[in-house]
C-alpha positions, 0 to 999 in steps of 0.5 A, spaced: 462 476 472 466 475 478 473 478 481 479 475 485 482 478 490 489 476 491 490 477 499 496 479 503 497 477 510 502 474 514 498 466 515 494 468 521 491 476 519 489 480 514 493 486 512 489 492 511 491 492 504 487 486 502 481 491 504 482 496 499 483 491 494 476 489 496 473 495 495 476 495 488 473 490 486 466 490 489 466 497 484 468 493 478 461 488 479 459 481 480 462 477 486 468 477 490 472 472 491 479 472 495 484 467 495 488 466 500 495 463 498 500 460 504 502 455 510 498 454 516 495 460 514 487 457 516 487 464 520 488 469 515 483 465 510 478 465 516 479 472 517 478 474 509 472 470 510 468 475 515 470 481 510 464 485 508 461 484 502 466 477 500 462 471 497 468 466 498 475 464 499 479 460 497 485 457 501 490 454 498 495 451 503 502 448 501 509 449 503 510 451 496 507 458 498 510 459 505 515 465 503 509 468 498 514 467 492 512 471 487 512 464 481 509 461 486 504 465 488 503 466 480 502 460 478 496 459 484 493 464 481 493 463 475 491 455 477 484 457 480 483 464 474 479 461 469 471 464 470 474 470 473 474 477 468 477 480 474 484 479 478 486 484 483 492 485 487 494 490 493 499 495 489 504 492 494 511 489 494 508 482 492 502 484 489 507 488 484 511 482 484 506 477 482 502 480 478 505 482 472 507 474 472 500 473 471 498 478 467 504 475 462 501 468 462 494 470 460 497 474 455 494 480 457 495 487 459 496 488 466 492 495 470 498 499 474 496 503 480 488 504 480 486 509 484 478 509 481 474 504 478 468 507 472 466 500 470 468 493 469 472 495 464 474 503 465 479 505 470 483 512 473 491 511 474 495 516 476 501 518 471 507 522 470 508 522 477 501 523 479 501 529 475 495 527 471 491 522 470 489 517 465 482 514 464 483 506 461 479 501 458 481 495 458 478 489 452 481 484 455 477 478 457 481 478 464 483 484 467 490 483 471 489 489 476 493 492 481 491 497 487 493 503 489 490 502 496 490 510 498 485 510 492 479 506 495 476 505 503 477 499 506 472 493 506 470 493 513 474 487 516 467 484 519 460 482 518 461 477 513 461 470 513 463 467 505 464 460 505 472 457 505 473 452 499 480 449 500 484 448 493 490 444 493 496 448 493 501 449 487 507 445 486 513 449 487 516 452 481 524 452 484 525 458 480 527 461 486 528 460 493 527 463 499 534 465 503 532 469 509 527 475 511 531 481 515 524 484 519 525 491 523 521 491 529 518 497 532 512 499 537 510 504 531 504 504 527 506 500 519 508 506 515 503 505 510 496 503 514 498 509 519 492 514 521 498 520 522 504 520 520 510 525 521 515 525 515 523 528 515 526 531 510 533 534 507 532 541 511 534 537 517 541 536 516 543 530 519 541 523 522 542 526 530 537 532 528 532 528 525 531 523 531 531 530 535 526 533 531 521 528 528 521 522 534 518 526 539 513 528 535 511 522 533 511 519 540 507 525 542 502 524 536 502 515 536 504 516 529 509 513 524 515 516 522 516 518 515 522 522 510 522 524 503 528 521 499 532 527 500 533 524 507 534 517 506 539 517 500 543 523 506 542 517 511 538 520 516 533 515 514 532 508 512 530 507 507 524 504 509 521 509 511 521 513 505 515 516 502 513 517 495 513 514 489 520 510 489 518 510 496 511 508 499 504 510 498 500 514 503 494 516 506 493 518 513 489 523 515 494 529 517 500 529 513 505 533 517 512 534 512 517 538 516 523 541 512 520 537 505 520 542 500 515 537 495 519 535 490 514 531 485 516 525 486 514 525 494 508 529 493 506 523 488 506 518 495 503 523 500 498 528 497 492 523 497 492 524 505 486 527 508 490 533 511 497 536 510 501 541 514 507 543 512 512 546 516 517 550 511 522 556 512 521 557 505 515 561 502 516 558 495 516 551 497 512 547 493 509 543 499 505 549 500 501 548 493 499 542 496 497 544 503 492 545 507 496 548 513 503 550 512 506 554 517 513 558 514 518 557 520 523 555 522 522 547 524 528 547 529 524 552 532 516 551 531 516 544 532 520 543 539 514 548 540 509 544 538 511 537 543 510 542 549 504 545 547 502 538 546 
């Protein structure tokens, strides 16, 4: 019994959600294998290689697998699956792209969202917005998983030494194409790897008060910057800072939600953080409820406070 990793990267590092997978499937038994699928992306499959706890990669490399096309990507998989009773994908954009491709070729059911592992065949997913959680156990022969990273610690990234076995990469489907990639750059930590984040929300009132209030902050903190939904769908935000569960899972290590009241759907994406600090005018916000600290005041008041005393 064996698993497969499925790695994310940019074809010369790892991204840390490929250590959480890994994580998961050391839990799940046996060996872990990780396959790393792109272009010149020899750098990504040798950094795999020196993850703890990893008895090999496999580097396929082809020009097929440059943009990360799901249909690519899939077919690689299910290439190289045979003798693999557990096939595991970070709970990511492409991993959720590419993973239902795979599990619908094998004929099995595909595993959404693990945040525990109880044995080969049992696992713990959250449902109804994160509200209860259900315990399933899977007959199938292949387990098609995908990862709720903010469930499992990351692998550590060195230490290891696997051995790299290249494999031909996939002929290219031409079910897709790639047209073109619009990339944001920022100084700040990734959303969804970021140790701190402080988050907007509605309460704010508008673009200009959230870059008044949330951004000075963040600089002071090193922190990502989030926002609830509320916020982004007024325009205050982009939308790819969103947070919750039609945003982004996280999990830093203080959470700090300023003018959030906690509607299930953001605290879905945000109560596995290690320590939440809301700051909220309203007693009854429902944030409280989650919160390790919460302080009922004024944000435009408090949170200026707060910079200086930093």
């Amino acid at each position: 019994m064996s698993a497969l990793v499925i790695a994310e990267h940019d074809n010369t590092s790892i991204k840390s959600a490929t250590l959480n997978a890994v994580t998961a499937a050391q839990a799940c038994g046996g060996d872990v294998h990780v396959l790393v699928a792109g272009q010149g992306a020899a750098g990504a499959a040798d950094a795999a290689a020196r993850i703890s706890g990893v008895a090999k990669v496999v580097h396929a490399d082809g020009q097929s697998l440059k943009d990360g096309l799901a249909e690519n990507v899939a077919a690689q998989v299910l290439a190289i699956a045979g003798g693999y009773s557990h096939i595991l994908f970070p709970a990511t954009a492409m991993g959720k792209s590419a993973a239902p491709r795979v599990a619908a070729k094998l004929d099995v059911c595909q595993i959404s969202d693990i945040t525990k592992v109880g044995g080969p065949d049992i696992f713990e997913r959250p449902i109804y917005a994160g509200n209860a959680i259900a315990t399933v156990q899977s007959g199938d022969a292949v387990k098609v998983i995908t990862v709720r990273t903010t469930g499992f610690d990351a692998a550590v990234a060195t230490g290891g030494s696997a051995v790299v076995e290249t494999v031909a990469a996939v002929v290219d489907g031409a079910k897709s194409r790639f047209v073109g990639r619009e990339l944001s750059k920022s100084d700040r930590p990734e959303l969804t790897a970021a140790k701190i984040i402080v988050s907007g929300g509605r309460a704010l009132g508008s673009a200009e008060k959230f870059q008044e209030i949330i951004t000075p902050l963040a600089d002071k903190l090193g922190a990502a910057i989030g926002a609830s939904r509320a916020a982004v769908d007024a325009g205050y935000a982009s939308n790819d800072l969103q947070v919750g569960q039609t945003g982004k899972i996280v999990a830093p290590r203080p959470y700090i939600a300023a003018g959030i009241s906690g509607a299930i759907q953001h605290m879905a994406g945000m109560k596995d953080s290690k320590v939440i600090v809301a700051i909220n005018k309203d007693p009854e916000a429902p944030i409280f409820s989650i919160a390790d600290y919460g302080l009922e005041a004024d944000l435009f008041q408090v949170v200026p406070e707060l910079i200086n005393a930093l």
